[in-house]
mmCIF file of the N, C-alpha and C atoms, coordinates in Angstrom:
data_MODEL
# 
_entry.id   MODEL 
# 
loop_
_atom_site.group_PDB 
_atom_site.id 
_atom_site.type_symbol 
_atom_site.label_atom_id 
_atom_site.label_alt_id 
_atom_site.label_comp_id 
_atom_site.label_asym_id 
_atom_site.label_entity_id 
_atom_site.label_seq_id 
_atom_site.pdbx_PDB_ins_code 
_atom_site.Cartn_x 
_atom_site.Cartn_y 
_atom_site.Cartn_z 
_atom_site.occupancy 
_atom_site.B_iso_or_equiv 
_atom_site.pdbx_formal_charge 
_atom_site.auth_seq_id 
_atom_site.auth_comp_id 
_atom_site.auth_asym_id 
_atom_site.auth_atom_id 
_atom_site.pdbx_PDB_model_num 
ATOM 1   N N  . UNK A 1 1  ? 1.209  3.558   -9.594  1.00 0.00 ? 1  UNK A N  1 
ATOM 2   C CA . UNK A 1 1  ? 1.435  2.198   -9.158  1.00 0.00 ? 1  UNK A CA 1 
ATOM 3   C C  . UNK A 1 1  ? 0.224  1.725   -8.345  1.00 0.00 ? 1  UNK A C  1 
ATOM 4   N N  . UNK A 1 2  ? -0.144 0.239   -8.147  1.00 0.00 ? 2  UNK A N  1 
ATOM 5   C CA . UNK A 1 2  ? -1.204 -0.357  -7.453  1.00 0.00 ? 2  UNK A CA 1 
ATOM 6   C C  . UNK A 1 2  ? -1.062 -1.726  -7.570  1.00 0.00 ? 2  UNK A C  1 
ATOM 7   N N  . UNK A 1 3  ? -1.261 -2.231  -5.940  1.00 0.00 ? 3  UNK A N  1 
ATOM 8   C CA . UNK A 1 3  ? -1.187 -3.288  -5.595  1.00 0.00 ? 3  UNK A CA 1 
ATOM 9   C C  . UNK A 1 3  ? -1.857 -4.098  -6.116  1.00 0.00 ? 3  UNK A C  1 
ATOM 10  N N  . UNK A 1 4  ? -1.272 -5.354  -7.033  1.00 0.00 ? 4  UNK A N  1 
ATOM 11  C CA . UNK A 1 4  ? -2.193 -6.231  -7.881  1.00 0.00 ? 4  UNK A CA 1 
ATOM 12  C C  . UNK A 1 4  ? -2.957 -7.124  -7.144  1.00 0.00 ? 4  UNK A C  1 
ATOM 13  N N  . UNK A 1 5  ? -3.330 -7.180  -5.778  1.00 0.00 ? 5  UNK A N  1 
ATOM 14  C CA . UNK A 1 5  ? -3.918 -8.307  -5.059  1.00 0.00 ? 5  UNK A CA 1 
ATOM 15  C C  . UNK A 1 5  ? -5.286 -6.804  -4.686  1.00 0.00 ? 5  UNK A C  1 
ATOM 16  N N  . UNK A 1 6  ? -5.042 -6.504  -3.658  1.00 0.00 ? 6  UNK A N  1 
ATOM 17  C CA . UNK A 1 6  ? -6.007 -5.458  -3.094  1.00 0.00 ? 6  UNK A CA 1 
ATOM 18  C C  . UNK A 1 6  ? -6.172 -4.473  -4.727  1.00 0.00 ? 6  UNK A C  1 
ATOM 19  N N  . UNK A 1 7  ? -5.413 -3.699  -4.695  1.00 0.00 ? 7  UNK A N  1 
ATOM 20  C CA . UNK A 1 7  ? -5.806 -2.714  -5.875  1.00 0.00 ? 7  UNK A CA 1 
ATOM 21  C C  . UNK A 1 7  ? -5.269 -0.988  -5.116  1.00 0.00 ? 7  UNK A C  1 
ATOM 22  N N  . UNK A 1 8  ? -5.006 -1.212  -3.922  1.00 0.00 ? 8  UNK A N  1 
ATOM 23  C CA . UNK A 1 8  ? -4.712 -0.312  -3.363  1.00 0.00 ? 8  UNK A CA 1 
ATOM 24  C C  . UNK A 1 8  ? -3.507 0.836   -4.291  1.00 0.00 ? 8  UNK A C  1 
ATOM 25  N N  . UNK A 1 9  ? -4.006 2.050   -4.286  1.00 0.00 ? 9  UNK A N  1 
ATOM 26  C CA . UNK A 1 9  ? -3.417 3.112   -5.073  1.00 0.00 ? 9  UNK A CA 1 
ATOM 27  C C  . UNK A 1 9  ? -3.300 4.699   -4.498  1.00 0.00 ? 9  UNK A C  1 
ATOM 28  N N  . UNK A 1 10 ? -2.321 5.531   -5.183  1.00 0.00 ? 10 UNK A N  1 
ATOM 29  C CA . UNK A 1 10 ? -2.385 7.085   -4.075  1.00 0.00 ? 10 UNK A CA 1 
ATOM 30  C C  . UNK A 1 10 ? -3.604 7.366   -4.212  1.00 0.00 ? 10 UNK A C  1 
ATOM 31  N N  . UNK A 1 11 ? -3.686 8.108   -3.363  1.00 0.00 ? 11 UNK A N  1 
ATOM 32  C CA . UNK A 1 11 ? -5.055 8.569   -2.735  1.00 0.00 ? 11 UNK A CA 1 
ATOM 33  C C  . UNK A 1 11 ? -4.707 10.391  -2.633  1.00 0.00 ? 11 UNK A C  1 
ATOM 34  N N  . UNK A 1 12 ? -5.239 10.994  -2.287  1.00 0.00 ? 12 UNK A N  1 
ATOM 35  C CA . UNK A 1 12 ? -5.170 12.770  -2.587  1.00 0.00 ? 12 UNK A CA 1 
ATOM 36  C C  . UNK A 1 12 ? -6.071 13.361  -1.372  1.00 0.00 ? 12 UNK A C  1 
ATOM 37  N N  . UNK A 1 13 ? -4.901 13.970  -0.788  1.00 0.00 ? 13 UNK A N  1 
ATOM 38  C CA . UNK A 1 13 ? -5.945 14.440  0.493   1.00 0.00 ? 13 UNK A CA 1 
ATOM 39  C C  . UNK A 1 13 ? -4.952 16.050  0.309   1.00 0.00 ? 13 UNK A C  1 
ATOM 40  N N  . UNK A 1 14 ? -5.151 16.709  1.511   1.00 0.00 ? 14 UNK A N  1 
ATOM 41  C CA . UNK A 1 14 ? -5.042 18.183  2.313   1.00 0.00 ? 14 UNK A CA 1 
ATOM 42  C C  . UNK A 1 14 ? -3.598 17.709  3.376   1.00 0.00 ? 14 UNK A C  1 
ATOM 43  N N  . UNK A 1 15 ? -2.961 18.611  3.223   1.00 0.00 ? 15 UNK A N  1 
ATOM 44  C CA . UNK A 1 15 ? -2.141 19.399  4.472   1.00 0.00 ? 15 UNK A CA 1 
ATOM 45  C C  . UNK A 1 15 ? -2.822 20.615  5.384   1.00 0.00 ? 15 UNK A C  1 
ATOM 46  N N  . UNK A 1 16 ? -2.918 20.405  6.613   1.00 0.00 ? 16 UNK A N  1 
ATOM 47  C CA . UNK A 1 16 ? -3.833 21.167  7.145   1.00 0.00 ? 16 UNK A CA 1 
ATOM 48  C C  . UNK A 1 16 ? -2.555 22.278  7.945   1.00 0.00 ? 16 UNK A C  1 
ATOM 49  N N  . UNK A 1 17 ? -2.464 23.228  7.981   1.00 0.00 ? 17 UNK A N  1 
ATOM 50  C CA . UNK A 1 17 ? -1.427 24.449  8.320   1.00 0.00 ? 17 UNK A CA 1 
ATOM 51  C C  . UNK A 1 17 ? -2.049 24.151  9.576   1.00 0.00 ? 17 UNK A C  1 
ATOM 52  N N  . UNK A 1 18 ? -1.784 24.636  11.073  1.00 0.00 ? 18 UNK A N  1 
ATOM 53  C CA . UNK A 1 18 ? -2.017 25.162  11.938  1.00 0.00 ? 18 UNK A CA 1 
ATOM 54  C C  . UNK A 1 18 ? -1.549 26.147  12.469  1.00 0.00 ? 18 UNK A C  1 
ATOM 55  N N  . UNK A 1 19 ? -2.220 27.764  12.559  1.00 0.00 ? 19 UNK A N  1 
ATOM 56  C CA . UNK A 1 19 ? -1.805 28.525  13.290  1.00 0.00 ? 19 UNK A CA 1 
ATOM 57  C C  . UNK A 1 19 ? -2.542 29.050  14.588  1.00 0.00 ? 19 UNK A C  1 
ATOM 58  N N  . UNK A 1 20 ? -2.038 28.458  16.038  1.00 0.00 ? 20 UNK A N  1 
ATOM 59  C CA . UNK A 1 20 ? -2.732 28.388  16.912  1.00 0.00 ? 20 UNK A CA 1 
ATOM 60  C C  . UNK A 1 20 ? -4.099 28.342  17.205  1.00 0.00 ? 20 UNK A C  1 
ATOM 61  N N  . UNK A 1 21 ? -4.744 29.091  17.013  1.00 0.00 ? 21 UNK A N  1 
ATOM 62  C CA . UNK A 1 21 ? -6.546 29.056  17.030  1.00 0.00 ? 21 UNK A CA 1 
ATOM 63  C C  . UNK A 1 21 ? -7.208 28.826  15.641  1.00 0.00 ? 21 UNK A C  1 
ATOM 64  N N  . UNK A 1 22 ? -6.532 29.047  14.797  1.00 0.00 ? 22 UNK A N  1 
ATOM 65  C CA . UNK A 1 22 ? -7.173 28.569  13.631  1.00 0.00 ? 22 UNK A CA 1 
ATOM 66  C C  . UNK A 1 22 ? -6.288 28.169  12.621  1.00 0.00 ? 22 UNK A C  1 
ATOM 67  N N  . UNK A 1 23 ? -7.453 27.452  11.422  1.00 0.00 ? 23 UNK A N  1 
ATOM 68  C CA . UNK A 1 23 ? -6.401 26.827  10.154  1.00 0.00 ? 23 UNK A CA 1 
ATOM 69  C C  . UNK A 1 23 ? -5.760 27.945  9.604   1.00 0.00 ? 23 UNK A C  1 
ATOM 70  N N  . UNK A 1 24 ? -4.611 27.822  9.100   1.00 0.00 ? 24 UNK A N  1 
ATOM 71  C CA . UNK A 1 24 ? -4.172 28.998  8.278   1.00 0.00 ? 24 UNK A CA 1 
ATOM 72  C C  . UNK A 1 24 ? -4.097 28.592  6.871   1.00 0.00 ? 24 UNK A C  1 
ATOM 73  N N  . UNK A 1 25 ? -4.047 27.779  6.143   1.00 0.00 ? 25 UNK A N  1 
ATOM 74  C CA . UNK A 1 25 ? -3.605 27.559  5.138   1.00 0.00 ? 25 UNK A CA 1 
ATOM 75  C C  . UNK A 1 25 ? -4.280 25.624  4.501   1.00 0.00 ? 25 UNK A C  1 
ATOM 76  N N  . UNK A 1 26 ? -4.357 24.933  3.304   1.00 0.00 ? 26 UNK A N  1 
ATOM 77  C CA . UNK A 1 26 ? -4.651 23.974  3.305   1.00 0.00 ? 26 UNK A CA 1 
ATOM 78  C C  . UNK A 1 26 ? -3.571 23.714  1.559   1.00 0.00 ? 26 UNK A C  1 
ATOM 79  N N  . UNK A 1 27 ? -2.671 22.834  1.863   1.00 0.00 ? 27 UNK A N  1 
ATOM 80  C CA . UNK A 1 27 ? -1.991 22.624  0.858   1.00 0.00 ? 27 UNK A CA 1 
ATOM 81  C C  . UNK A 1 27 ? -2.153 20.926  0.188   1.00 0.00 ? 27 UNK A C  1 
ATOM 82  N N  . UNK A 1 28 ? -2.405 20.791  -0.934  1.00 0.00 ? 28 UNK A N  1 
ATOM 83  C CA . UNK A 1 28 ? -2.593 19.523  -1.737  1.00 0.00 ? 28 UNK A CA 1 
ATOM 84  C C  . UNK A 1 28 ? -1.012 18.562  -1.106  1.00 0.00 ? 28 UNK A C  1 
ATOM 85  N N  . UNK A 1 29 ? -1.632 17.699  -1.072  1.00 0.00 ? 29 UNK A N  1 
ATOM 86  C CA . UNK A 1 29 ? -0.724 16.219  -0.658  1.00 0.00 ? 29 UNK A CA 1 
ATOM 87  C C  . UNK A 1 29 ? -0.986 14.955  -1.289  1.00 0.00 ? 29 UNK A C  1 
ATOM 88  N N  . UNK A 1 30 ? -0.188 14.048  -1.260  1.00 0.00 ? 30 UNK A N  1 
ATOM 89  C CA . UNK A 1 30 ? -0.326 12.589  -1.916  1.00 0.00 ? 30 UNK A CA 1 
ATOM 90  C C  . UNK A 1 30 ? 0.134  11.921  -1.265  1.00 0.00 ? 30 UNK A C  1 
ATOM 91  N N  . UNK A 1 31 ? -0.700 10.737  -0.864  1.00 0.00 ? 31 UNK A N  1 
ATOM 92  C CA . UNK A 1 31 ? -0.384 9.616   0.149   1.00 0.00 ? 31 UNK A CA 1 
ATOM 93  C C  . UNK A 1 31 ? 0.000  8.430   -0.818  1.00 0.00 ? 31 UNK A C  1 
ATOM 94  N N  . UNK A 1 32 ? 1.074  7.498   -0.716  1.00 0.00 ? 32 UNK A N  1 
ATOM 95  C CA . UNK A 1 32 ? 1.241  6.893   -1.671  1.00 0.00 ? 32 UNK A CA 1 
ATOM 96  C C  . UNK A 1 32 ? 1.305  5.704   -0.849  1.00 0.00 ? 32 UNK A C  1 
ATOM 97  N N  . UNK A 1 33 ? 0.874  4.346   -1.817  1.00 0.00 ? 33 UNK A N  1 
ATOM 98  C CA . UNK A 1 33 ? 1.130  3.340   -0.849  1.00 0.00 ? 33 UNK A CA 1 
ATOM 99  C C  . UNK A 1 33 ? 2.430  2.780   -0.936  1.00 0.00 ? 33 UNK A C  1 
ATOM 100 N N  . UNK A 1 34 ? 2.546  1.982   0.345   1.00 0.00 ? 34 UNK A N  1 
ATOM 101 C CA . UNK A 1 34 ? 4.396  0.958   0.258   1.00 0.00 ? 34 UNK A CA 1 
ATOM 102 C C  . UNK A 1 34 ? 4.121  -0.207  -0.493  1.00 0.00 ? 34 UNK A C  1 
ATOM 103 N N  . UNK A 1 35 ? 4.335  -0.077  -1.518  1.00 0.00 ? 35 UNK A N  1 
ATOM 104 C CA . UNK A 1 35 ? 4.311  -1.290  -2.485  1.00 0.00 ? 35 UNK A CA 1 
ATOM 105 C C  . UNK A 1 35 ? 5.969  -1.622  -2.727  1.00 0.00 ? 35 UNK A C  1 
ATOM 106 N N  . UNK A 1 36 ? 6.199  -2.940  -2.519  1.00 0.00 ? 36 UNK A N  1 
ATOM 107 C CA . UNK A 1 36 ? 7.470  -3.646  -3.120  1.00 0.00 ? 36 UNK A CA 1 
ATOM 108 C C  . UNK A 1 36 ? 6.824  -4.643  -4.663  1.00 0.00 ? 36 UNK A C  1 
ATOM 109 N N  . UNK A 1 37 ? 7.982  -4.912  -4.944  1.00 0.00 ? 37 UNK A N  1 
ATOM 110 C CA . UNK A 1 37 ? 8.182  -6.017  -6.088  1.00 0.00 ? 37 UNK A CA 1 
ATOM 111 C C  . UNK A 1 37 ? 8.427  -7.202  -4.943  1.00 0.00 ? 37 UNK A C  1 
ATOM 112 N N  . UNK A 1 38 ? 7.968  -8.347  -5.696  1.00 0.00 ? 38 UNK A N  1 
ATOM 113 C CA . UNK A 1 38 ? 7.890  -10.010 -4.312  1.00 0.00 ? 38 UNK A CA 1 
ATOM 114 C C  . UNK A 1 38 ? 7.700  -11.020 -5.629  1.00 0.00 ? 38 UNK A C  1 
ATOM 115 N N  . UNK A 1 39 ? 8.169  -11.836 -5.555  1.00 0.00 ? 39 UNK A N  1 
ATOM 116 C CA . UNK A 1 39 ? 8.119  -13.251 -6.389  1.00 0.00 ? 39 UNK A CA 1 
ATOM 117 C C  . UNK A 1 39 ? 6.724  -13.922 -5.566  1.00 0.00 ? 39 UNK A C  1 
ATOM 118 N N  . UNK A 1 40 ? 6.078  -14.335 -6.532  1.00 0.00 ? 40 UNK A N  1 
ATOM 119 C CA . UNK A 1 40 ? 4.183  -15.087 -5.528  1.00 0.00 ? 40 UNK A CA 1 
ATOM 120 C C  . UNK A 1 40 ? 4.590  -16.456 -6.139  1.00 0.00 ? 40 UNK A C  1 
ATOM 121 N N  . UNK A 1 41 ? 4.629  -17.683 -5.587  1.00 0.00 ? 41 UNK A N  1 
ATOM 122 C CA . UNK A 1 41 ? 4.332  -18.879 -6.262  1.00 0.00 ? 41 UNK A CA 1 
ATOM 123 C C  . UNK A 1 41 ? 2.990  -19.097 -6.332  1.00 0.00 ? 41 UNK A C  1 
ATOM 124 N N  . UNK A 1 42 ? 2.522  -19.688 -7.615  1.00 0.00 ? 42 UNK A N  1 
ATOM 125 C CA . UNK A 1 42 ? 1.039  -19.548 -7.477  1.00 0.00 ? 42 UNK A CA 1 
ATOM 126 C C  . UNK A 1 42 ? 0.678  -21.351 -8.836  1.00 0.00 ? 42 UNK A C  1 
ATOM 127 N N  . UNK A 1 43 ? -0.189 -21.360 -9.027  1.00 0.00 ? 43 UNK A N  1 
ATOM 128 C CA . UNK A 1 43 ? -0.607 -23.157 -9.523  1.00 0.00 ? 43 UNK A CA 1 
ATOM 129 C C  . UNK A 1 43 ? 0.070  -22.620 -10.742 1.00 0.00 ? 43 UNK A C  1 
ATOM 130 N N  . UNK A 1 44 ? 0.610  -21.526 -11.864 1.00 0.00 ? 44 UNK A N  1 
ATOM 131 C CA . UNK A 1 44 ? 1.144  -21.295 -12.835 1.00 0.00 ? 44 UNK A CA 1 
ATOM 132 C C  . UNK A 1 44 ? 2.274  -21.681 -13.107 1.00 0.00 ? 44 UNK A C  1 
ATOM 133 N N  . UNK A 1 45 ? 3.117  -21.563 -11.615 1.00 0.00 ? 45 UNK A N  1 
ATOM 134 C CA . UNK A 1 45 ? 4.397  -21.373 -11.590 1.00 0.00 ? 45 UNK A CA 1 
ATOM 135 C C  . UNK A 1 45 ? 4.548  -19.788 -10.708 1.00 0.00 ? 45 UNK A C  1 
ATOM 136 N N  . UNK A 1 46 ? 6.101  -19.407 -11.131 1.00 0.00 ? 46 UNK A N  1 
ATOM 137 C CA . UNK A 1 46 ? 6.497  -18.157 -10.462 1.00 0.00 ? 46 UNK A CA 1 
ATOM 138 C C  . UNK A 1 46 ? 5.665  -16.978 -11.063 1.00 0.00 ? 46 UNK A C  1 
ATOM 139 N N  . UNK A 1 47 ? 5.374  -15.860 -10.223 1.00 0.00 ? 47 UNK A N  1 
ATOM 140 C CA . UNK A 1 47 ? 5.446  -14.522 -11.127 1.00 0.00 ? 47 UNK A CA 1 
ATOM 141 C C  . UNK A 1 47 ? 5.671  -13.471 -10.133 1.00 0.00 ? 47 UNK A C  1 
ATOM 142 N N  . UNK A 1 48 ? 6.108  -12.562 -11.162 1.00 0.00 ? 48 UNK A N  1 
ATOM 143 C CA . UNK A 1 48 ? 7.110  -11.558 -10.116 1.00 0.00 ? 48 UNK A CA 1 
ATOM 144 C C  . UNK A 1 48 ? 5.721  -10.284 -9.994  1.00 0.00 ? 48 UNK A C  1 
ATOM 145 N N  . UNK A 1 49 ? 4.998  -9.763  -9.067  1.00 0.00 ? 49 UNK A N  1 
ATOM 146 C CA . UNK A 1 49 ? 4.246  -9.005  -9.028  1.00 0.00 ? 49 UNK A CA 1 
ATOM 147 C C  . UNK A 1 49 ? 4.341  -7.447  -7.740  1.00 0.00 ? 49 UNK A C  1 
ATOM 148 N N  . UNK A 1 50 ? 3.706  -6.895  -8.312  1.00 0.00 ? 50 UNK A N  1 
ATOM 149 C CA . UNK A 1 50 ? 3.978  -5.296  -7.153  1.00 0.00 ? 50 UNK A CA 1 
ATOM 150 C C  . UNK A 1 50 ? 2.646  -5.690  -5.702  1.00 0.00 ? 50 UNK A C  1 
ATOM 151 N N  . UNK A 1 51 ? 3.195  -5.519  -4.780  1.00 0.00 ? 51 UNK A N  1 
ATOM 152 C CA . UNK A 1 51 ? 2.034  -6.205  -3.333  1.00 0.00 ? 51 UNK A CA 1 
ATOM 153 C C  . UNK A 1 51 ? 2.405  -4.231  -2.816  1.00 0.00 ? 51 UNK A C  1 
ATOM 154 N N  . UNK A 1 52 ? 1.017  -4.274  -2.308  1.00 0.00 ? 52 UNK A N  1 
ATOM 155 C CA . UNK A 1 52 ? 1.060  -3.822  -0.995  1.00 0.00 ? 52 UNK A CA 1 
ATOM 156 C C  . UNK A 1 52 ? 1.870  -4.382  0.321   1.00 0.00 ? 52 UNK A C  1 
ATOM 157 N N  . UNK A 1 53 ? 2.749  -3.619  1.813   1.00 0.00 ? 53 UNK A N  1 
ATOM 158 C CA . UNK A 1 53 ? 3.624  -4.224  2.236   1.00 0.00 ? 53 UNK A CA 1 
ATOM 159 C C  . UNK A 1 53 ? 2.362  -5.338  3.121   1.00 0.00 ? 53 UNK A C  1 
ATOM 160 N N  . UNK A 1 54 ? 0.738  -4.764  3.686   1.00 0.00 ? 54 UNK A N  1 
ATOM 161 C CA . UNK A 1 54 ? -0.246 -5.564  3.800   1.00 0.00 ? 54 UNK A CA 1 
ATOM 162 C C  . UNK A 1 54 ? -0.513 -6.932  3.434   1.00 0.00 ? 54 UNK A C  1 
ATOM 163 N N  . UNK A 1 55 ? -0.498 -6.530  2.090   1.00 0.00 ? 55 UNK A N  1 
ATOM 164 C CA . UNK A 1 55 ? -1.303 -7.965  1.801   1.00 0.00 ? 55 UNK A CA 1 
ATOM 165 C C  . UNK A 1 55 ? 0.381  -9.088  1.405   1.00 0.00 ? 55 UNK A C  1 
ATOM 166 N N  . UNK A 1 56 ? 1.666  -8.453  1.364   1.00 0.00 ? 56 UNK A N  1 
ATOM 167 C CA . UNK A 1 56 ? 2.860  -9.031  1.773   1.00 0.00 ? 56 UNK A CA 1 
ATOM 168 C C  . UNK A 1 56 ? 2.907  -10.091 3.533   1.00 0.00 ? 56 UNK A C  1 
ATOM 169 N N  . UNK A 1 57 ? 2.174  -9.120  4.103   1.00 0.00 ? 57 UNK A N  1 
ATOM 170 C CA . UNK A 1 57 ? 1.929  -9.889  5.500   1.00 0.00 ? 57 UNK A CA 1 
ATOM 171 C C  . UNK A 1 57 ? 0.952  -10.651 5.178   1.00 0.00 ? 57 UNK A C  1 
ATOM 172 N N  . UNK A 1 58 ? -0.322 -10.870 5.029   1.00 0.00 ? 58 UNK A N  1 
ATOM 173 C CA . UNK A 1 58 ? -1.383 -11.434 4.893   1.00 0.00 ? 58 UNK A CA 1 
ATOM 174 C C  . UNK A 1 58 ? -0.920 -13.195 4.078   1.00 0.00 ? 58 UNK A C  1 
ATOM 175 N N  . UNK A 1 59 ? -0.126 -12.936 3.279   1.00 0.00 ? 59 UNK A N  1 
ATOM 176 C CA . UNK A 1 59 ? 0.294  -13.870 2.952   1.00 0.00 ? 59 UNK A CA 1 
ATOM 177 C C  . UNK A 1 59 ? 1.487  -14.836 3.617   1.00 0.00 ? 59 UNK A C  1 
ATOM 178 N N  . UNK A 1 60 ? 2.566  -14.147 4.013   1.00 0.00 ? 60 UNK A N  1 
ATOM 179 C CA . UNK A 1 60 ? 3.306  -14.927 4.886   1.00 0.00 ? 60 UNK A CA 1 
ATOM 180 C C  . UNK A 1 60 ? 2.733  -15.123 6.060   1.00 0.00 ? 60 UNK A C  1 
ATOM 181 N N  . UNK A 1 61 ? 1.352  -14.908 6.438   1.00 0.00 ? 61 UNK A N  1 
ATOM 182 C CA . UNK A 1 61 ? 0.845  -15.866 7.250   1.00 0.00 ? 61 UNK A CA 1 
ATOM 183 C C  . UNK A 1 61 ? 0.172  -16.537 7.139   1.00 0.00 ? 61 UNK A C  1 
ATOM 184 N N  . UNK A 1 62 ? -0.433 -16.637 6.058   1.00 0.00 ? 62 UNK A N  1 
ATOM 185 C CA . UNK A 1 62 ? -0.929 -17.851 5.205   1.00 0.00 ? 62 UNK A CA 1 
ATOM 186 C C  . UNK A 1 62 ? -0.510 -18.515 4.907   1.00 0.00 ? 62 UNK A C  1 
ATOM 187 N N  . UNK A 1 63 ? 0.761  -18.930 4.009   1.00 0.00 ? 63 UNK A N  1 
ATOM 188 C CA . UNK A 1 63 ? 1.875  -19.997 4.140   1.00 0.00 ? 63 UNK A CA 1 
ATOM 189 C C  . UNK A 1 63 ? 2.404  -20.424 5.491   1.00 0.00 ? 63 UNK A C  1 
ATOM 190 N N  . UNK A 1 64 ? 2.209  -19.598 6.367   1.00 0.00 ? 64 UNK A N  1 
ATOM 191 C CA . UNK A 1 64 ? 3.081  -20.247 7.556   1.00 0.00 ? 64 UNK A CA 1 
ATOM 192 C C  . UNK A 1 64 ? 1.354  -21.057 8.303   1.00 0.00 ? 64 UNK A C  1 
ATOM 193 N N  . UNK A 1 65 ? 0.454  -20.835 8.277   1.00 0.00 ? 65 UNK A N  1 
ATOM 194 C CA . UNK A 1 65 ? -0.843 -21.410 8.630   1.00 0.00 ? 65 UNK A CA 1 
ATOM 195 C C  . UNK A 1 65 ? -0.997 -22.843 7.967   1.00 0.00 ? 65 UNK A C  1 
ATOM 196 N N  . UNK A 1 66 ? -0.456 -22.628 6.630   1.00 0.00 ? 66 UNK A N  1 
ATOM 197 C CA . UNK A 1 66 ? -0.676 -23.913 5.674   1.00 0.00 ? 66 UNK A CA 1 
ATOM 198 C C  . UNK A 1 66 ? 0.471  -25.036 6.089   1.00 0.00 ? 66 UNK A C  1 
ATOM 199 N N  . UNK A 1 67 ? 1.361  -24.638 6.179   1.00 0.00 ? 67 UNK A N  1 
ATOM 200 C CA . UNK A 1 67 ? 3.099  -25.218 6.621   1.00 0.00 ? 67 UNK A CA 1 
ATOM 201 C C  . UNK A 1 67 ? 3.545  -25.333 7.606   1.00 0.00 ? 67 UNK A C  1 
# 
């Protein structure tokens, strides 16, 4: 999945173990982003698109700036 405005998508990093003085271990992880489904009015008309919950804010304060 990826946010159709930004483009934002999982990303792939490390779990880092800690055993007191040193790393013990490093295990694969996936960071995923909070994407919802949101209706955008846009000069087309409606369309129903996947947002980041970000650029979800970015916009309701843009309408509320405009309004």
């Amino acid at each position: 999945m990826r946010c159709e405005i930004c483009g934002k998508t999982t990303v792939f990093g490390n779990k880092v173990a800690h055993n007191r003085m040193y790393i013990a271990g490093r295990t694969p992880k996936k960071i995923k982003p909070n994407l919802h489904r949101m209706t955008v009015e846009g000069p087309g008309g409606k369309k129903r698109m996947t947002l980041c919950t970000r650029c979800m804010r970015t916009m309701r304060k843009q309408e509320k700036d405009l309004g």
